[in-house]
Biopython code that builds the backbone (N, CA, C, O; Angstrom):
import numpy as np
from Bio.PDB.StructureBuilder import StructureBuilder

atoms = [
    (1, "UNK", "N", (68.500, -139.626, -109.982)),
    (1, "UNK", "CA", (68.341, -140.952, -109.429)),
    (1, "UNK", "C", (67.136, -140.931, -108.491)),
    (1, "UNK", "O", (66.921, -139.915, -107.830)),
    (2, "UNK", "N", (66.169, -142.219, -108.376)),
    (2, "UNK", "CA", (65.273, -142.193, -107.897)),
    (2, "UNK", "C", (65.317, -143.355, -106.912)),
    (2, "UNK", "O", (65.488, -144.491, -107.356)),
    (3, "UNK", "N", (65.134, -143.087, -105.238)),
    (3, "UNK", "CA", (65.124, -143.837, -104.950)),
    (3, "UNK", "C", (63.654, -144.101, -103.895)),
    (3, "UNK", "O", (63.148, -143.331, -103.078)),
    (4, "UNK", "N", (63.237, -145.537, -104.312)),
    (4, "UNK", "CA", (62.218, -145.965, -103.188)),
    (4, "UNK", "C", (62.442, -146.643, -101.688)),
    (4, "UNK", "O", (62.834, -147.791, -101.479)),
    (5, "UNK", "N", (62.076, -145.591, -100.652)),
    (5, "UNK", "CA", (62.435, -145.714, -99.370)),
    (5, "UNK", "C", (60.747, -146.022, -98.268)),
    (5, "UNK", "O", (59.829, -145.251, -97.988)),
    (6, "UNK", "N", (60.939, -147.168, -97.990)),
    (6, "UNK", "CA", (60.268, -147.449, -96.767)),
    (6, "UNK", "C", (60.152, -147.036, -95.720)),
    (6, "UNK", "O", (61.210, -147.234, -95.124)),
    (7, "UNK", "N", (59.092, -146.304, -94.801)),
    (7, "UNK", "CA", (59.141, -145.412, -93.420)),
    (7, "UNK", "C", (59.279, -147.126, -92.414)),
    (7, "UNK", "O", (58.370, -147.916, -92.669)),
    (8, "UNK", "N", (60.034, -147.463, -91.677)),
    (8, "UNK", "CA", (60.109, -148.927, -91.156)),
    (8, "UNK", "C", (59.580, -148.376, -89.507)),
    (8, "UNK", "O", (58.750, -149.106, -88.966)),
    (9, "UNK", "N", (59.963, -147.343, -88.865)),
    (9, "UNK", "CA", (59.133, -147.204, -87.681)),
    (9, "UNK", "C", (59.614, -145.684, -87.423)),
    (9, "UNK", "O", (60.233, -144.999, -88.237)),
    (10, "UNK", "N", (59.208, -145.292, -86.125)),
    (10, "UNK", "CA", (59.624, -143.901, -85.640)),
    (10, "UNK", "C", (59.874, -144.193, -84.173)),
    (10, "UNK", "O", (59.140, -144.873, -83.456)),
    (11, "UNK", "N", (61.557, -143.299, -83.643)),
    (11, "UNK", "CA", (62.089, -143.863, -82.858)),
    (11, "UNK", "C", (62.071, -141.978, -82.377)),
    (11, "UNK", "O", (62.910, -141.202, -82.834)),
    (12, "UNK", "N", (60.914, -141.520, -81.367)),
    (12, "UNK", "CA", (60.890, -140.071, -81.396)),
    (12, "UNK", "C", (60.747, -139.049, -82.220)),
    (12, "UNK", "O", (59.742, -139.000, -82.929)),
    (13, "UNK", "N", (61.612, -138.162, -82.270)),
    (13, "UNK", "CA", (61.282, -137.550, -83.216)),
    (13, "UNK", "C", (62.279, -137.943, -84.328)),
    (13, "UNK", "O", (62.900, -137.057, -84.916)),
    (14, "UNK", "N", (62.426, -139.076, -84.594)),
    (14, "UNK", "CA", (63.340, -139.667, -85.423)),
    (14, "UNK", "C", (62.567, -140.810, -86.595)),
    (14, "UNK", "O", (61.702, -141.540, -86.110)),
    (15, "UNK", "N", (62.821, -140.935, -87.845)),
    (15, "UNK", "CA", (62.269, -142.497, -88.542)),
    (15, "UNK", "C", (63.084, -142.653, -89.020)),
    (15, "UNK", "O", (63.812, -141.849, -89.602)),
    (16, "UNK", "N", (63.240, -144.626, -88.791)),
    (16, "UNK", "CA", (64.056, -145.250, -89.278)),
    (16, "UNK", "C", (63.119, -145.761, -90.936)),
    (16, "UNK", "O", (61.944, -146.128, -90.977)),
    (17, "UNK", "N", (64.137, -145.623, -92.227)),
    (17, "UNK", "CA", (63.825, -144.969, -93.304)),
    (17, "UNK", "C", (64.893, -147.035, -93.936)),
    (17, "UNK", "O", (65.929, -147.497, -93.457)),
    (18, "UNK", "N", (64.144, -147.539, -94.877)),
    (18, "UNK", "CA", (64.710, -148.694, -95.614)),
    (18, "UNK", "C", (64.627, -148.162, -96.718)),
    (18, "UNK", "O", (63.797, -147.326, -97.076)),
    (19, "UNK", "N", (65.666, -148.717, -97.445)),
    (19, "UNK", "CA", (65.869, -148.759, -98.832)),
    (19, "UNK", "C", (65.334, -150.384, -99.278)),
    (19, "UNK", "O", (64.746, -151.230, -98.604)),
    (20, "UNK", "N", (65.828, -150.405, -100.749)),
    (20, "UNK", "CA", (65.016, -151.328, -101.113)),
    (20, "UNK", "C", (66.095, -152.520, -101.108)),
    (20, "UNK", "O", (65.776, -153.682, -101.358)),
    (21, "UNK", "N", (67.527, -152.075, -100.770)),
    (21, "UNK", "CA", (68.575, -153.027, -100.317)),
    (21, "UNK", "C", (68.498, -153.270, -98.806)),
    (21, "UNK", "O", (69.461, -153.998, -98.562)),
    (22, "UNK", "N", (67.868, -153.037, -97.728)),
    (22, "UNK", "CA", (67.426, -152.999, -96.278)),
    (22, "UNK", "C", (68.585, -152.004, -95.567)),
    (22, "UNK", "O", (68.952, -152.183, -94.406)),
    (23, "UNK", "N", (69.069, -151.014, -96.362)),
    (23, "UNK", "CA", (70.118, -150.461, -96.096)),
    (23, "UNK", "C", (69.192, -149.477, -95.114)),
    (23, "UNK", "O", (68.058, -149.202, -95.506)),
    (24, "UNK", "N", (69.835, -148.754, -93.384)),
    (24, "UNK", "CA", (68.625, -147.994, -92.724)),
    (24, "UNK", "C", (69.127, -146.622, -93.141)),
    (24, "UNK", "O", (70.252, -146.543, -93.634)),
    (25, "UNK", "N", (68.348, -145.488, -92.974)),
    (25, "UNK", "CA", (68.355, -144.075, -92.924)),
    (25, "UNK", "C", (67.742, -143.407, -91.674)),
    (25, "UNK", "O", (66.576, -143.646, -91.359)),
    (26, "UNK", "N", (68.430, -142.671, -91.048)),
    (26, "UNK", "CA", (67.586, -142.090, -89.804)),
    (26, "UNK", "C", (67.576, -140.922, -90.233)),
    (26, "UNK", "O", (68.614, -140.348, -90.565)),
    (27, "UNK", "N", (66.149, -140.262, -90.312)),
    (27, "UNK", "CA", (65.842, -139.123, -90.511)),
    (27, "UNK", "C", (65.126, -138.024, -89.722)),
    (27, "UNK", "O", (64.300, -138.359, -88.873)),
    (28, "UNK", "N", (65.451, -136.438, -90.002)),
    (28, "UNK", "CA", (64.251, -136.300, -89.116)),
    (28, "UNK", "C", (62.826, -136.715, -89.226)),
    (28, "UNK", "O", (62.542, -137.321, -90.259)),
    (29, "UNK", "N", (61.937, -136.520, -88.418)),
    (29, "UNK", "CA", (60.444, -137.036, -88.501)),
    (29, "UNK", "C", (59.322, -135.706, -89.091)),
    (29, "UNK", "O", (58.275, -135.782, -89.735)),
    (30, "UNK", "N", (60.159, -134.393, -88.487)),
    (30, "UNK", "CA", (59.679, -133.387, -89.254)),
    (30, "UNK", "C", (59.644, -133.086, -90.728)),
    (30, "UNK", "O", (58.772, -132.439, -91.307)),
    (31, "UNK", "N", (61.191, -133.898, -91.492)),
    (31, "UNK", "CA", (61.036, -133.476, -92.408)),
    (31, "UNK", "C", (60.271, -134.394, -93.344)),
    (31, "UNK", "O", (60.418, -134.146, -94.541)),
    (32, "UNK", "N", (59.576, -135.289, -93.057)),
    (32, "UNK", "CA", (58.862, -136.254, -93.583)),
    (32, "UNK", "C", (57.519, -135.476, -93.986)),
    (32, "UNK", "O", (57.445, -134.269, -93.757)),
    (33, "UNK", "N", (56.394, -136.207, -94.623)),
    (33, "UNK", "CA", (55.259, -135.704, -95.641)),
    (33, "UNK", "C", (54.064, -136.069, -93.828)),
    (33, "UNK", "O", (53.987, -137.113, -93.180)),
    (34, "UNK", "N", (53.304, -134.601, -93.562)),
    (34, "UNK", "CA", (52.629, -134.307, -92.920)),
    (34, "UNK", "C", (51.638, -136.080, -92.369)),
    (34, "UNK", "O", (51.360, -136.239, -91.181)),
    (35, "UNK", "N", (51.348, -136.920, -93.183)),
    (35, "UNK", "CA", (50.275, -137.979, -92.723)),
    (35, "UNK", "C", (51.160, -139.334, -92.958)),
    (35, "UNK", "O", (50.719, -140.334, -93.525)),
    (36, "UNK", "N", (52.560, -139.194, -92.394)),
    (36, "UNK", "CA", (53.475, -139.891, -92.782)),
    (36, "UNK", "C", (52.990, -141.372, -91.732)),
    (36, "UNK", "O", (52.120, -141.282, -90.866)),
    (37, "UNK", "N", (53.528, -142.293, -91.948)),
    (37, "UNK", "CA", (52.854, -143.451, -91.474)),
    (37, "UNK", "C", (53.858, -144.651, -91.258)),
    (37, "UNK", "O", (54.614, -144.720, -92.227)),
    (38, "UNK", "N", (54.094, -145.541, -90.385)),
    (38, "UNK", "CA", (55.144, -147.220, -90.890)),
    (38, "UNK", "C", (54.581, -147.343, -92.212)),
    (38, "UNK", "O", (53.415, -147.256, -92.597)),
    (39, "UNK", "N", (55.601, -147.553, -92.788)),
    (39, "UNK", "CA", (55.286, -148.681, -94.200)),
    (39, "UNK", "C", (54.766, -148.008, -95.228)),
    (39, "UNK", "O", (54.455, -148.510, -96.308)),
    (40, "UNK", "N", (54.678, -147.069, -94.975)),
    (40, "UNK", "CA", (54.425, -145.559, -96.247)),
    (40, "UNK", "C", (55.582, -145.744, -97.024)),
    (40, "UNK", "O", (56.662, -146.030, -96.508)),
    (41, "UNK", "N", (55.431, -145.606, -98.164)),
    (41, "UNK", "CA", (56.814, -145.908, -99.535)),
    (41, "UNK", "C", (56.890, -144.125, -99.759)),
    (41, "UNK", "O", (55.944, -143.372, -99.992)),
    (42, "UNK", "N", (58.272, -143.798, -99.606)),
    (42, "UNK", "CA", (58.331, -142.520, -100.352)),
    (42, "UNK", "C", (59.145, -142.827, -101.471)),
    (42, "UNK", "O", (59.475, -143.986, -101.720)),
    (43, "UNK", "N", (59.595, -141.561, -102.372)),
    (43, "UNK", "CA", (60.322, -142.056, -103.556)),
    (43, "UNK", "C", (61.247, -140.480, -102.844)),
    (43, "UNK", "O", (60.939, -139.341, -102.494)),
    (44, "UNK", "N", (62.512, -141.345, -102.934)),
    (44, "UNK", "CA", (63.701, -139.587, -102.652)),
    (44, "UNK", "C", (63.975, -139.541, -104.163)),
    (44, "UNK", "O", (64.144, -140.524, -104.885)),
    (45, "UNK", "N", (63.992, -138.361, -104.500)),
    (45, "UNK", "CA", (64.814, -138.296, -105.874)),
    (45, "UNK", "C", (66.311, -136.882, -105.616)),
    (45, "UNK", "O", (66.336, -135.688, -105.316)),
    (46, "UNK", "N", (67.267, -137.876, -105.932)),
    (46, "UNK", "CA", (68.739, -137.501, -105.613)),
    (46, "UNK", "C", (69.010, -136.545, -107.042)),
    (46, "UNK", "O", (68.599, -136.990, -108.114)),
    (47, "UNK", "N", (69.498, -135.630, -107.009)),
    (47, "UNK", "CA", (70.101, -134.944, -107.999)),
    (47, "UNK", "C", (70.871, -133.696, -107.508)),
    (47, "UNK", "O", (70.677, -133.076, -106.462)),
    (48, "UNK", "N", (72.004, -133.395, -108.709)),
    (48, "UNK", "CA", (73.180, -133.019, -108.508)),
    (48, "UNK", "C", (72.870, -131.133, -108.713)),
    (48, "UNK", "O", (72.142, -130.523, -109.496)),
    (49, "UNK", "N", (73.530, -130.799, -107.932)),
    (49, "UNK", "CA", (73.052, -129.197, -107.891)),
    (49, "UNK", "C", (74.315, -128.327, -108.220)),
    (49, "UNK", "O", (75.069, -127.804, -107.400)),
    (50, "UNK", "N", (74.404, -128.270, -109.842)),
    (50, "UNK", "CA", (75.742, -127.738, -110.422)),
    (50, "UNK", "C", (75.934, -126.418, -110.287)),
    (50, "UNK", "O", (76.986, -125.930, -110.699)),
    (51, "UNK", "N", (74.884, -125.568, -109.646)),
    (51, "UNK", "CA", (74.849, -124.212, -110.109)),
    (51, "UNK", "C", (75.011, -124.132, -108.730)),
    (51, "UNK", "O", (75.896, -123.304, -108.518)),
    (52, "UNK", "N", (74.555, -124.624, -107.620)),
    (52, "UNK", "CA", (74.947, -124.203, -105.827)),
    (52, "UNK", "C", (75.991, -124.403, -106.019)),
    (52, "UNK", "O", (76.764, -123.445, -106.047)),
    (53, "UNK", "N", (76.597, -126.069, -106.293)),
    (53, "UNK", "CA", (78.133, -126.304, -106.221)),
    (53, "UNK", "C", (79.028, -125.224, -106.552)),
    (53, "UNK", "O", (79.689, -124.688, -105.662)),
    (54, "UNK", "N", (79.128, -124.757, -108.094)),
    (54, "UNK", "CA", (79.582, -123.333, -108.501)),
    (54, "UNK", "C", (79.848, -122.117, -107.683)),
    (54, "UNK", "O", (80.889, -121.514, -107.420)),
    (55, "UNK", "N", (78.295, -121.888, -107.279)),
    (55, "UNK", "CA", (78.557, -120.783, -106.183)),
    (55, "UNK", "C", (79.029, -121.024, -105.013)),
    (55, "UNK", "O", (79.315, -119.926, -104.536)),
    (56, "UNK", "N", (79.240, -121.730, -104.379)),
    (56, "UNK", "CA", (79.955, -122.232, -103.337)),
    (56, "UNK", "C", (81.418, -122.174, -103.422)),
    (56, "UNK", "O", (82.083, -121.689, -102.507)),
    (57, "UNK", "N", (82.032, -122.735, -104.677)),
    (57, "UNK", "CA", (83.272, -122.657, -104.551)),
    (57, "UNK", "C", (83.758, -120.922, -105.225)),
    (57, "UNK", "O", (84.795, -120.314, -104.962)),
    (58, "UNK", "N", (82.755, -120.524, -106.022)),
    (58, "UNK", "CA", (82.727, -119.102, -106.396)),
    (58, "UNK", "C", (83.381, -117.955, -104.932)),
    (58, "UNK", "O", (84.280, -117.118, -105.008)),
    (59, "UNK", "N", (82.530, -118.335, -103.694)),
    (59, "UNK", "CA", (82.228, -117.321, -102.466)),
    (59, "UNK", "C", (83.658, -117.907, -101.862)),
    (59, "UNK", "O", (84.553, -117.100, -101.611)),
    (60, "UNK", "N", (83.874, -119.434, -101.615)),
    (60, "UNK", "CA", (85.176, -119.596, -100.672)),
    (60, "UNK", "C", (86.249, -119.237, -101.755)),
    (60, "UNK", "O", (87.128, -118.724, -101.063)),
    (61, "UNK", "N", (86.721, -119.205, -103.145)),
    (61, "UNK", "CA", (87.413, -118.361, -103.597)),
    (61, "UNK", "C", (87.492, -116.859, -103.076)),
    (61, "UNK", "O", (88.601, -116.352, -102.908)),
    (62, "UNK", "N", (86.232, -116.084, -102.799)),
    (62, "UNK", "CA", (86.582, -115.007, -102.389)),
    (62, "UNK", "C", (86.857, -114.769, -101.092)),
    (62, "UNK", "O", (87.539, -113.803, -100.748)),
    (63, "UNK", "N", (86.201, -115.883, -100.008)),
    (63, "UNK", "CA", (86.879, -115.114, -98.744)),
    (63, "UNK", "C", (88.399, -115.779, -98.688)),
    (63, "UNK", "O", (89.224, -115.417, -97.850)),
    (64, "UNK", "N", (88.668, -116.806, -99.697)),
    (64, "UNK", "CA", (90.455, -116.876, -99.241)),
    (64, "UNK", "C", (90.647, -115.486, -100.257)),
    (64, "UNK", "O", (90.646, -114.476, -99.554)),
    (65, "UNK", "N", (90.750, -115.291, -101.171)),
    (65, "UNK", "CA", (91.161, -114.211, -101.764)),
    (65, "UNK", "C", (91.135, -113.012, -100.884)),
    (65, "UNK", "O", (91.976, -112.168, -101.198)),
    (66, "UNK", "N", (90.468, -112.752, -99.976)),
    (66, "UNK", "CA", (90.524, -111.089, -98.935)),
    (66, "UNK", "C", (91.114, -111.623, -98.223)),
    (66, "UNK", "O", (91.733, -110.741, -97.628)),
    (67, "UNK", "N", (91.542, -113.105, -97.590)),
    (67, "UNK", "CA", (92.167, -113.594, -96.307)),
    (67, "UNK", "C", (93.772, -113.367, -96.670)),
    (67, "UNK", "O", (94.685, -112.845, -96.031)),
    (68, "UNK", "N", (93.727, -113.828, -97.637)),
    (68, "UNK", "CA", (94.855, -113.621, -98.233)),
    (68, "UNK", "C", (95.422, -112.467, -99.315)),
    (68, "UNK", "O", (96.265, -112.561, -100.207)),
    (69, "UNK", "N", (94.516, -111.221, -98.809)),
    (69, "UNK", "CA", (94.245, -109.966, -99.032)),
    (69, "UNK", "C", (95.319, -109.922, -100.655)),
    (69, "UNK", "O", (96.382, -109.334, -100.853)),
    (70, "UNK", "N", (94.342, -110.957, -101.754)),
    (70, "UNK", "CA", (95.081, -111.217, -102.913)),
    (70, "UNK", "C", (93.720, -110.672, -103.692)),
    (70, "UNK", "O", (92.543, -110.997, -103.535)),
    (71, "UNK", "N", (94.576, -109.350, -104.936)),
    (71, "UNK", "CA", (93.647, -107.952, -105.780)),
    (71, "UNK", "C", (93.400, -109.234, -107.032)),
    (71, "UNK", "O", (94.324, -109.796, -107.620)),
    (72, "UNK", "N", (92.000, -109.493, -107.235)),
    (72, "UNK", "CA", (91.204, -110.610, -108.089)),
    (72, "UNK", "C", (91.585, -109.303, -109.422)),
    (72, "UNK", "O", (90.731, -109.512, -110.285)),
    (73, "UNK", "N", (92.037, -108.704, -109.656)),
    (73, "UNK", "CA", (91.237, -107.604, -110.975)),
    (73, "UNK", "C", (92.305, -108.325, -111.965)),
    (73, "UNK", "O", (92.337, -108.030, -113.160)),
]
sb = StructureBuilder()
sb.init_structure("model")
sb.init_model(0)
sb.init_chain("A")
sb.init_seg("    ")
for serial, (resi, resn, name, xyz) in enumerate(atoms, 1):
    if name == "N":
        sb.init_residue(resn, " ", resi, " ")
    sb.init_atom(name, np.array(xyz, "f"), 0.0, 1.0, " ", f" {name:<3s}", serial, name[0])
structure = sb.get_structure()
C-alpha cells in the first residue's frame, strides 16, 4: 500500500505529517528525507513483513519454552 503524505509544519523536533484524508501523523523530524521542507509530498509505502513476523513468534516460542523449562525435541 502506498500512501501520499504531506509534511504540514514542524513542531521541534517533531512534523506534523497529512494524509490525503487530513488525517495528522506526528513524526520524528529526524526520520524524515535530509532537505525535508512544509508541503513536501512524501509517498510511505506500507508493507507486511511475513518473514520478521515468523521470527518473532519463532524466538517468544522459545523463551516461553525454557520459561517453562518445556524439552522442544
Amino acid at each position: 500500500m502506498n500512501i501520499k503524505i504531506t509534511i504540514d509544519r514542524f513542531e521541534g523536533e517533531k512534523a506534523v505529517l497529512k494524509t490525503e484524508d487530513n488525517q495528522s501523523i506526528v513524526w520524528p523530524k529526524d526520520k524524515l528525507p535530509a532537505n525535508a521542507h512544509e508541503s513536501m509530498v512524501l509517498n510511505f509505502n506500507i508493507l507486511n513483513d511475513t518473514e520478521t513476523e515468523k521470527d518473532k513468534k519463532e524466538l517468544a516460542k522459545e523463551i516461553l519454552n525454557e520459561i517453562l523449562d518445556v524439552d522442544d525435541k
